[in-house]
N, C-alpha and C positions, 0 to 999 in steps of 0.2 A: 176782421179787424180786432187792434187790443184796444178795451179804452179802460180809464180811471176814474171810479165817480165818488165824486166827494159829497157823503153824505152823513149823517147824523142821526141818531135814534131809531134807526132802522128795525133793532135788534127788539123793538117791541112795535108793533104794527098796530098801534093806538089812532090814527089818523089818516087822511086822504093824502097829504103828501108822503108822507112813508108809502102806504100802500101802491100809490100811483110809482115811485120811485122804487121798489121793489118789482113791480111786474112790469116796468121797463126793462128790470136788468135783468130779469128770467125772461124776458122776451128775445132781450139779445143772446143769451145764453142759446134762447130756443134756436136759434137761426146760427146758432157754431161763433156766434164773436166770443172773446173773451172778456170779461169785467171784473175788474177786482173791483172791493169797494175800502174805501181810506174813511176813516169815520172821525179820527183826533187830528188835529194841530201839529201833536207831536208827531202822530203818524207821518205826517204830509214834510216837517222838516226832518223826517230821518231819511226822508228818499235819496234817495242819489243819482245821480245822470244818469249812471252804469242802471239801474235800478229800472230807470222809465223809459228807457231806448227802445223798450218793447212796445209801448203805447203810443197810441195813432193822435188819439186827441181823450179830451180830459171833460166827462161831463161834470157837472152840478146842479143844484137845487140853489131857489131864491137866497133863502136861509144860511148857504155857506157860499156864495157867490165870491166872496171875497179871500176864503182860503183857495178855490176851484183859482181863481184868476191867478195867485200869486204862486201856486205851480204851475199850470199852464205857461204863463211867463217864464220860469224856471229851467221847465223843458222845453221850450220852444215849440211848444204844441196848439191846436185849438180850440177851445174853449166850446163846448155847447150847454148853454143854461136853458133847465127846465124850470118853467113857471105853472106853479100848479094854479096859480089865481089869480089873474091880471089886477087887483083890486090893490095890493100894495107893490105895483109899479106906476102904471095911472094915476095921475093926477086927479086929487080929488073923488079915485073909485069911478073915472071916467072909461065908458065903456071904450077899446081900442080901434071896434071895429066901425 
């Protein structure tokens, strides 16, 4: 499968979401998918149909949920969000489980 993850500050592995977001996508790498990653805004509006017709579905992170969603929409793709910490989607840091 091809997919596209929209992620941010990757390019310095100062933290557990970078980190966990990088060895996702060397994971899938591992296993023969393809993953580009789209890191700016501007990246994401220069795509073009012709551009993403190759990708399956479009990950992200908490943090850029909202650039992941508004190309996913764009390509008529699906969306899968990684959440590296339930604590700012929960309610009040309520556990989900």
């Amino acid at each position: 499968m091809n997919f596209i993850y929209i992620a941010r500050g990757i390019d310095r592995l100062i933290g557990g979401a970078e980190i966990t977001t990088m060895n996702l996508v060397e994971g899938l790498r591992g296993l023969g998918h393809e993953c580009r990653i789209v890191a700016t805004q501007e990246d994401i509006h220069s795509l073009t149909m012709e551009d993403c017709k190759q990708y399956d579905a479009v990950l992200t992170q908490h943090m850029w949920s909202g650039m992941g969603r508004q190309l996913a929409d764009k390509i008529r793709k699906p969306l899968v969000y990684f959440c590296h910490s339930w604590e700012h989607v929960c309610k009040d840091g309520a556990n989900p489980n």
